[in-house]
CHARMM internal coordinates of N, CA and C (Angstrom, degrees):
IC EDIT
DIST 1 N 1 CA 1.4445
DIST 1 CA 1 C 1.5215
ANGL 1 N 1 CA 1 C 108.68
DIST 1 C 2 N 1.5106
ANGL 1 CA 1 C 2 N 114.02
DIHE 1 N 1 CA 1 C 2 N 127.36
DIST 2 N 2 CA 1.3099
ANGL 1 C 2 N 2 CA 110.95
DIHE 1 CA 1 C 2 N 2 CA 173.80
DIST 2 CA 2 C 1.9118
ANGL 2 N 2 CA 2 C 106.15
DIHE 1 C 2 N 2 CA 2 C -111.16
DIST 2 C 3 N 1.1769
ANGL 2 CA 2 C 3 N 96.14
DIHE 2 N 2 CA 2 C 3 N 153.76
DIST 3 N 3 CA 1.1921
ANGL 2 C 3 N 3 CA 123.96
DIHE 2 CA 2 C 3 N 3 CA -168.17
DIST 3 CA 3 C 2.0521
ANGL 3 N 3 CA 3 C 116.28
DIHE 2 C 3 N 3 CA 3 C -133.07
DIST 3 C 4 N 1.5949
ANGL 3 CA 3 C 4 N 93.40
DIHE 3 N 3 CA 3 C 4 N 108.06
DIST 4 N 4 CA 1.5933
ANGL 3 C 4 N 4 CA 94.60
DIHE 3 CA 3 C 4 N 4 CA -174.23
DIST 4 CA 4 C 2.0387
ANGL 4 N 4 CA 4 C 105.66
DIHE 3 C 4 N 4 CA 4 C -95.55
DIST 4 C 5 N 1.2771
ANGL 4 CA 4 C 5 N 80.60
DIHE 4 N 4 CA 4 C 5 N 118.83
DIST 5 N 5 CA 2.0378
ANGL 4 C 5 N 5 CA 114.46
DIHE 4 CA 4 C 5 N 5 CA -171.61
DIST 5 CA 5 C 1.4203
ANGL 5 N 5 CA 5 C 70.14
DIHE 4 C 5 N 5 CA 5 C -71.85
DIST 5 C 6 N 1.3823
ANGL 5 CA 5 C 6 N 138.95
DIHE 5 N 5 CA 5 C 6 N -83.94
DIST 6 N 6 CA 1.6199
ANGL 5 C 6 N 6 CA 100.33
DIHE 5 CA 5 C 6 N 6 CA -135.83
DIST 6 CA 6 C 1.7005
ANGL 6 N 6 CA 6 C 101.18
DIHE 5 C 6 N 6 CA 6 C -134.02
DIST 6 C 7 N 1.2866
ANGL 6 CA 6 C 7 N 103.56
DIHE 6 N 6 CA 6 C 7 N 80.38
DIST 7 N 7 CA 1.6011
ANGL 6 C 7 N 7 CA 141.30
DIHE 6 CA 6 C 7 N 7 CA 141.22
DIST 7 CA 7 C 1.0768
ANGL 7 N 7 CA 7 C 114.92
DIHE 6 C 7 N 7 CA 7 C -39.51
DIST 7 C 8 N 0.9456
ANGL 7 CA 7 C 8 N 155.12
DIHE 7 N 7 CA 7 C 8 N 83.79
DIST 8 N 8 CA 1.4809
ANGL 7 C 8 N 8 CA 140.90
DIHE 7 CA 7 C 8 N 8 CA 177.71
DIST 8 CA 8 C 1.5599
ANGL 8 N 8 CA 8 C 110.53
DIHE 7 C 8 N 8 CA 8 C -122.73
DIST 8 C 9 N 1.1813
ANGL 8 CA 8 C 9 N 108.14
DIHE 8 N 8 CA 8 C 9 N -1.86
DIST 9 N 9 CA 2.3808
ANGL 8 C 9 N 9 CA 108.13
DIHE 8 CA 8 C 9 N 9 CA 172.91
DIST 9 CA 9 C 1.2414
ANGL 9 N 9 CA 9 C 92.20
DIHE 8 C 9 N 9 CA 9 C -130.97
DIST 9 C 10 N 1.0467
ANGL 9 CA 9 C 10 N 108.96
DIHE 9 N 9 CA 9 C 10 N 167.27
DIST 10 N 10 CA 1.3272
ANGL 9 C 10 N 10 CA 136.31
DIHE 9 CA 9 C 10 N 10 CA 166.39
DIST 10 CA 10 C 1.7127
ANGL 10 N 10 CA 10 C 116.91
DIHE 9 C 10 N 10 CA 10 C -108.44
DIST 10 C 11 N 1.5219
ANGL 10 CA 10 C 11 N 121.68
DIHE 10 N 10 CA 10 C 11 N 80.13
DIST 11 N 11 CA 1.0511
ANGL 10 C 11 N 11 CA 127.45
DIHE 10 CA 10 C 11 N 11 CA -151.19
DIST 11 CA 11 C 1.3751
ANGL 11 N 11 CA 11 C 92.92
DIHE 10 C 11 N 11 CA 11 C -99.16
DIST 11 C 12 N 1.6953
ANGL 11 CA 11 C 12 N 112.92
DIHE 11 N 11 CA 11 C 12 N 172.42
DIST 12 N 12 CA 1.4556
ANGL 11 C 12 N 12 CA 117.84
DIHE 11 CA 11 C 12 N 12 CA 170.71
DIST 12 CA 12 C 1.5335
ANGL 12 N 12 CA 12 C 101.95
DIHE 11 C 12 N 12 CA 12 C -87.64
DIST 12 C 13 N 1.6158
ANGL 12 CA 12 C 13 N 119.16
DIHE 12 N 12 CA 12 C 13 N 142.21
DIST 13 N 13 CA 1.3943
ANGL 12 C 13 N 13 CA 125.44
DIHE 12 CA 12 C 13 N 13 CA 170.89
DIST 13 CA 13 C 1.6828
ANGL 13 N 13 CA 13 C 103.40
DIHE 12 C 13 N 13 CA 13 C -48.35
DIST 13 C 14 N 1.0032
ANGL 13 CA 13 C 14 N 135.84
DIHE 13 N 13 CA 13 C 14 N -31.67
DIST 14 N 14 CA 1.3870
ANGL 13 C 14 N 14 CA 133.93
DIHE 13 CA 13 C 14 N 14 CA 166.22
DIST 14 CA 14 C 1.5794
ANGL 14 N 14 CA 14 C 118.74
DIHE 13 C 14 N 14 CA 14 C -32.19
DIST 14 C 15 N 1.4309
ANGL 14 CA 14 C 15 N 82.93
DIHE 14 N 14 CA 14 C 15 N -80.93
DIST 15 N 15 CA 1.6389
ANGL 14 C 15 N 15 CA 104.85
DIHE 14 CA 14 C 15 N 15 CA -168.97
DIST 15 CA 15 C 1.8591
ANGL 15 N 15 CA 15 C 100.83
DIHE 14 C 15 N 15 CA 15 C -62.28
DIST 15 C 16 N 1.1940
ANGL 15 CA 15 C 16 N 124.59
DIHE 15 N 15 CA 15 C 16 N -38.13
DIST 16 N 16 CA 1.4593
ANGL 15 C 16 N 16 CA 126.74
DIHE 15 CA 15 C 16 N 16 CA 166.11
DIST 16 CA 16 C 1.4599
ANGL 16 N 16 CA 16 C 117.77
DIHE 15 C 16 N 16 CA 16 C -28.81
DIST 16 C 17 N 1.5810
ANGL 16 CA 16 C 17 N 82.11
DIHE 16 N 16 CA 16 C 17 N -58.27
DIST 17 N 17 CA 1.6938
ANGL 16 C 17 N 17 CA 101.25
DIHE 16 CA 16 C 17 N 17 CA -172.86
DIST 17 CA 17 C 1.5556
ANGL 17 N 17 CA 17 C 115.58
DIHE 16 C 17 N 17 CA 17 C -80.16
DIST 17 C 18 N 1.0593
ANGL 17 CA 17 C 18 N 121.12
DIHE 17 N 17 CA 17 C 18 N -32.53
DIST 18 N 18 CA 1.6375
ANGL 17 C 18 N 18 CA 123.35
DIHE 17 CA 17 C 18 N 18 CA 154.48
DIST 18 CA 18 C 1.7389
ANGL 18 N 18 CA 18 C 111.57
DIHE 17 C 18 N 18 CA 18 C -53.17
DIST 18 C 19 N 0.6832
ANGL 18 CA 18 C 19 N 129.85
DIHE 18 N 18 CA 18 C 19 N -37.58
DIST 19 N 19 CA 2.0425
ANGL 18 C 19 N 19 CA 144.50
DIHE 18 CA 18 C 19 N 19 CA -148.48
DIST 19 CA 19 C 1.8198
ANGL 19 N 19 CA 19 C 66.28
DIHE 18 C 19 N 19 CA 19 C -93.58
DIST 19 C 20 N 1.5113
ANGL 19 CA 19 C 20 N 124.43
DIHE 19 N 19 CA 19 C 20 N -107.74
DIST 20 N 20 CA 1.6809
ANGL 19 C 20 N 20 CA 106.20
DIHE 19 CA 19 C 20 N 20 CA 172.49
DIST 20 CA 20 C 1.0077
ANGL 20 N 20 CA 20 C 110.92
DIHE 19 C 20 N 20 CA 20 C 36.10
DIST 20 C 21 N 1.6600
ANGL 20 CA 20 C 21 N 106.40
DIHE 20 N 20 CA 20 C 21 N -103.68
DIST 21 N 21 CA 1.5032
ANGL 20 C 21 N 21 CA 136.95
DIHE 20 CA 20 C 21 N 21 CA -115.47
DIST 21 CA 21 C 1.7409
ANGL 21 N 21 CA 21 C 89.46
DIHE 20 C 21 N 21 CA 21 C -89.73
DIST 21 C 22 N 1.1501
ANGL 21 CA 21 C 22 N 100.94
DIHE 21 N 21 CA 21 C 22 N -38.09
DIST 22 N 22 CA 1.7621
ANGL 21 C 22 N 22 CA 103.66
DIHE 21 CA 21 C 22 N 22 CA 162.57
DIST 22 CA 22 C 0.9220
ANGL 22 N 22 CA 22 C 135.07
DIHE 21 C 22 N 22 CA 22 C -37.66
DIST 22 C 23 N 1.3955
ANGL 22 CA 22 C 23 N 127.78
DIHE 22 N 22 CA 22 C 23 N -59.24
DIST 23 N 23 CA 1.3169
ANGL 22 C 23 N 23 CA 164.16
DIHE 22 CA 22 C 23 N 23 CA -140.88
DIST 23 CA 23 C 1.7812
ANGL 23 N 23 CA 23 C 87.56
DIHE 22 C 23 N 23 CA 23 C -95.32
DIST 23 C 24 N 1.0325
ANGL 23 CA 23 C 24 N 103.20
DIHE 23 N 23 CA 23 C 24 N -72.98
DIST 24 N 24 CA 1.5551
ANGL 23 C 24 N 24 CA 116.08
DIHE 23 CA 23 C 24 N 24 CA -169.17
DIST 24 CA 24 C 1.2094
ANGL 24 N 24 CA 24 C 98.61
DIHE 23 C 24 N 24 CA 24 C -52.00
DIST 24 C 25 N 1.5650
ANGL 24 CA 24 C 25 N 113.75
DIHE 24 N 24 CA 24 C 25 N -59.27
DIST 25 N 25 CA 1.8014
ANGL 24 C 25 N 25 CA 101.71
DIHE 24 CA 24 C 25 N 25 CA -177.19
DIST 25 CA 25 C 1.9087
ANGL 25 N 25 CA 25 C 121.30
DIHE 24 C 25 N 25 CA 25 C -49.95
DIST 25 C 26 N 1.3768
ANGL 25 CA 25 C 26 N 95.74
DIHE 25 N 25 CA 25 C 26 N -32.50
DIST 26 N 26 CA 1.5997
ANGL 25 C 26 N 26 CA 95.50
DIHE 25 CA 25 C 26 N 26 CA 179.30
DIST 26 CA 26 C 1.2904
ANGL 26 N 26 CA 26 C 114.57
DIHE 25 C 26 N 26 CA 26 C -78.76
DIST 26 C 27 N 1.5650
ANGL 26 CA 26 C 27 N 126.94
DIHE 26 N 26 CA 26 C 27 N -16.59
DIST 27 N 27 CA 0.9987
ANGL 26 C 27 N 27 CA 120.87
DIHE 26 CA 26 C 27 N 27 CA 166.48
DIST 27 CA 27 C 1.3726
ANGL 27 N 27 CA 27 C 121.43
DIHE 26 C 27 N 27 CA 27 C -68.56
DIST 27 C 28 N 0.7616
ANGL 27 CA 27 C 28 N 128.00
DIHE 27 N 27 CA 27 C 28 N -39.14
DIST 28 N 28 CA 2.2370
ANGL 27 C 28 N 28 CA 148.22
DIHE 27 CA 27 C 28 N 28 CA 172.07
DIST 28 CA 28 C 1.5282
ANGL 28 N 28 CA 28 C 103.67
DIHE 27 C 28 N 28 CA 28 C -60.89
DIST 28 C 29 N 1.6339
ANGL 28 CA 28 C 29 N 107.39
DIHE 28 N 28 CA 28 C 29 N -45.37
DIST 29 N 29 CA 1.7371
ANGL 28 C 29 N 29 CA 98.93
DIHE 28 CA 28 C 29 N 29 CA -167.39
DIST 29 CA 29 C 1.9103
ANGL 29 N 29 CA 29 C 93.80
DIHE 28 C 29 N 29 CA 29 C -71.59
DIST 29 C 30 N 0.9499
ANGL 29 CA 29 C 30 N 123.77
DIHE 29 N 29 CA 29 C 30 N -45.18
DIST 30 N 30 CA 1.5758
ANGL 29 C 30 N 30 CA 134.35
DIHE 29 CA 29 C 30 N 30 CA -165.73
DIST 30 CA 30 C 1.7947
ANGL 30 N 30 CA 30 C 90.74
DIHE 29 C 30 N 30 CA 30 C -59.78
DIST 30 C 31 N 1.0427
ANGL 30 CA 30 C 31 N 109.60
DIHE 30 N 30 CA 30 C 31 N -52.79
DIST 31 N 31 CA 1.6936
ANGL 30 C 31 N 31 CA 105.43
DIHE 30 CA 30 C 31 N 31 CA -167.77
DIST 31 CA 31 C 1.7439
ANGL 31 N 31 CA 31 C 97.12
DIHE 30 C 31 N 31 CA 31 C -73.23
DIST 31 C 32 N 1.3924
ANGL 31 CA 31 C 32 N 128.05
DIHE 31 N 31 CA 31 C 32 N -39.71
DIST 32 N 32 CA 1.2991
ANGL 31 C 32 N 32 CA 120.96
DIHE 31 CA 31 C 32 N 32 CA 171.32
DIST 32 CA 32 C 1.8587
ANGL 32 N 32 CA 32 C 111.15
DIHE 31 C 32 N 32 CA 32 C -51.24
DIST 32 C 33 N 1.3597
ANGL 32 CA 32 C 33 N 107.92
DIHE 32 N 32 CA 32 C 33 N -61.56
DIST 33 N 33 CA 1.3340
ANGL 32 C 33 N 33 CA 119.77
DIHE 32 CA 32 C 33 N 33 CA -172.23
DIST 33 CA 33 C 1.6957
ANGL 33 N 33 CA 33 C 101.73
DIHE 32 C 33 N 33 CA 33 C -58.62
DIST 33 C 34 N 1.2035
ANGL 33 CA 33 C 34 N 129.06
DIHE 33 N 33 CA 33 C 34 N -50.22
DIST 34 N 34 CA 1.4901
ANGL 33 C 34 N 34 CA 125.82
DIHE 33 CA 33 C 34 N 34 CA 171.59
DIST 34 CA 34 C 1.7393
ANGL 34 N 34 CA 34 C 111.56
DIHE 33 C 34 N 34 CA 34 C -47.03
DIST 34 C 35 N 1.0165
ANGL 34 CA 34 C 35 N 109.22
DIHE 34 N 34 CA 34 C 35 N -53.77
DIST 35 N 35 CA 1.1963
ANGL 34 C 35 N 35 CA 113.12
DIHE 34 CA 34 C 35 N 35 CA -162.75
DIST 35 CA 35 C 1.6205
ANGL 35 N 35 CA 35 C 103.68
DIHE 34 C 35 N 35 CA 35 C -68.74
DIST 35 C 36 N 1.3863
ANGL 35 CA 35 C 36 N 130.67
DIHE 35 N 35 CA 35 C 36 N -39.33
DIST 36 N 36 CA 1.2625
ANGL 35 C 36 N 36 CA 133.63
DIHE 35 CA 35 C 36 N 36 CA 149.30
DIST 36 CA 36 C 1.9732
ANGL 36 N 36 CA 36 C 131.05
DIHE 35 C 36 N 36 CA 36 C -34.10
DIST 36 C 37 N 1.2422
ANGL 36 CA 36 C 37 N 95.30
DIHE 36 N 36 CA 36 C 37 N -50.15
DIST 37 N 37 CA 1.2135
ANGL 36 C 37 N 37 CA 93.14
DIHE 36 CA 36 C 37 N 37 CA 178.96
DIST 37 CA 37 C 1.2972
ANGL 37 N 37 CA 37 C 102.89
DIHE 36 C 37 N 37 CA 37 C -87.57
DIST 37 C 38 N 1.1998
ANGL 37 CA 37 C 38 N 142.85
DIHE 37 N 37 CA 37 C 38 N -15.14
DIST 38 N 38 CA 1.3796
ANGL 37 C 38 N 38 CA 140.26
DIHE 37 CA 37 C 38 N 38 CA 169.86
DIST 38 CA 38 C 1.6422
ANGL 38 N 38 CA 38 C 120.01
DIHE 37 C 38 N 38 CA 38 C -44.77
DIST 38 C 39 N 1.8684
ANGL 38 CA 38 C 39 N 90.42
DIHE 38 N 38 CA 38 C 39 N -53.45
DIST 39 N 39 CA 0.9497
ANGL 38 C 39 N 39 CA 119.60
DIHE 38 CA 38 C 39 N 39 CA 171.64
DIST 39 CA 39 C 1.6859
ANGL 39 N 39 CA 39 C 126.97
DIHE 38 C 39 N 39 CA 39 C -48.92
DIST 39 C 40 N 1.9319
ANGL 39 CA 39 C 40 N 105.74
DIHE 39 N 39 CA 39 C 40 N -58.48
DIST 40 N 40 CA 1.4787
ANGL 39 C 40 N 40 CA 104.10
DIHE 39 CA 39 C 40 N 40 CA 161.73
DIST 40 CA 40 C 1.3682
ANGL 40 N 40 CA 40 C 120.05
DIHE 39 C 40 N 40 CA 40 C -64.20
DIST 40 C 41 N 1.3860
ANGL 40 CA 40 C 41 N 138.98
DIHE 40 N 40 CA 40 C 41 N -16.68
DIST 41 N 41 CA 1.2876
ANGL 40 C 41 N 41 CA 137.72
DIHE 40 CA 40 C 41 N 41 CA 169.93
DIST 41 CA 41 C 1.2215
ANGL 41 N 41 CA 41 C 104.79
DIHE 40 C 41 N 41 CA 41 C -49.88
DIST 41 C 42 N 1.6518
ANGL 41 CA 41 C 42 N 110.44
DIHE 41 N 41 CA 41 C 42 N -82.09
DIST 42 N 42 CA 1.8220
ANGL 41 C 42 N 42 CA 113.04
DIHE 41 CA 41 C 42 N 42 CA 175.28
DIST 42 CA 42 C 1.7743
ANGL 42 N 42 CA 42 C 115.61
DIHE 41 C 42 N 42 CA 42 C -29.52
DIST 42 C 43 N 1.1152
ANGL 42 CA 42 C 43 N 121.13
DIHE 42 N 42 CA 42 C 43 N -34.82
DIST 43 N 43 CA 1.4366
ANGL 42 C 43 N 43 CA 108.61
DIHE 42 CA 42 C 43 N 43 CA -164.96
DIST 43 CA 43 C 1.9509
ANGL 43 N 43 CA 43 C 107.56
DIHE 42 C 43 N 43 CA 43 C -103.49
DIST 43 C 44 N 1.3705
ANGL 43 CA 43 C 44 N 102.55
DIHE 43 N 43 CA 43 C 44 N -12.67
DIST 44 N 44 CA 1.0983
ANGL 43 C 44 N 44 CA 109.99
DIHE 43 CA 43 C 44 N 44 CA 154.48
DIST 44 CA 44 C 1.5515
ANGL 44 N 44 CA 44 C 122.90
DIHE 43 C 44 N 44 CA 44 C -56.11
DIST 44 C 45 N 1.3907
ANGL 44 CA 44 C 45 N 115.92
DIHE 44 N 44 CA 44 C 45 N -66.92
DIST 45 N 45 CA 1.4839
ANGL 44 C 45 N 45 CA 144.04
DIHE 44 CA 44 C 45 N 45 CA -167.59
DIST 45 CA 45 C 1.8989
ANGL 45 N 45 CA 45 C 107.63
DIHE 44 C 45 N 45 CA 45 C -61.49
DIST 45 C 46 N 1.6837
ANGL 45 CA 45 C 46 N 98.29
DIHE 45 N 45 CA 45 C 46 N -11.87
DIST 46 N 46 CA 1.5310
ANGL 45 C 46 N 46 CA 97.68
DIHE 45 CA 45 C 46 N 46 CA 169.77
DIST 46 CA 46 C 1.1406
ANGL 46 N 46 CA 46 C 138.58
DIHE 45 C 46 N 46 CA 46 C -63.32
DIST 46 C 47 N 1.3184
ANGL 46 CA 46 C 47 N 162.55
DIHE 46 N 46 CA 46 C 47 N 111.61
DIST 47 N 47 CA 1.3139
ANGL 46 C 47 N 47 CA 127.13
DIHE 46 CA 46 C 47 N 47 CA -135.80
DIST 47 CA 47 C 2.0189
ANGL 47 N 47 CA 47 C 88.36
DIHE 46 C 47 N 47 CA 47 C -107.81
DIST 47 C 48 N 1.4557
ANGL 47 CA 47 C 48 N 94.19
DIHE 47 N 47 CA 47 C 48 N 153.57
DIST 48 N 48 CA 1.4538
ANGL 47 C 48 N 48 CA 98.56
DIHE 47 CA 47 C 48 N 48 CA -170.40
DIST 48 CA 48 C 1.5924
ANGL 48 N 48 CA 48 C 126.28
DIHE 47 C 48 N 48 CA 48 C -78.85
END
COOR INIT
IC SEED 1 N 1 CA 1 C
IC BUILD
């Protein structure tokens, strides 16, 4: 049984589930986009 500690609106399962799907996507684009510039760093830092 799960139990939500901090409830505080009474939102539509919609908008819940959008707020989600958000969240998650910005988490993935940030780890995509990190992992990219990580990437041009290393090939920067090569010396020619």
């Amino acid at each position: 049984k799960i139990i939500a500690v901090n409830k505080l609106e009474n939102k539509a399962l919609e908008t819940e589930l959008v707020e989600d799907l958000v969240s998650i996507i910005q988490s993935f684009s940030g780890r995509l986009y990190g992992m990219r510039s990580h990437k041009n760093k290393k090939t920067c830092a090569l010396p020619a």
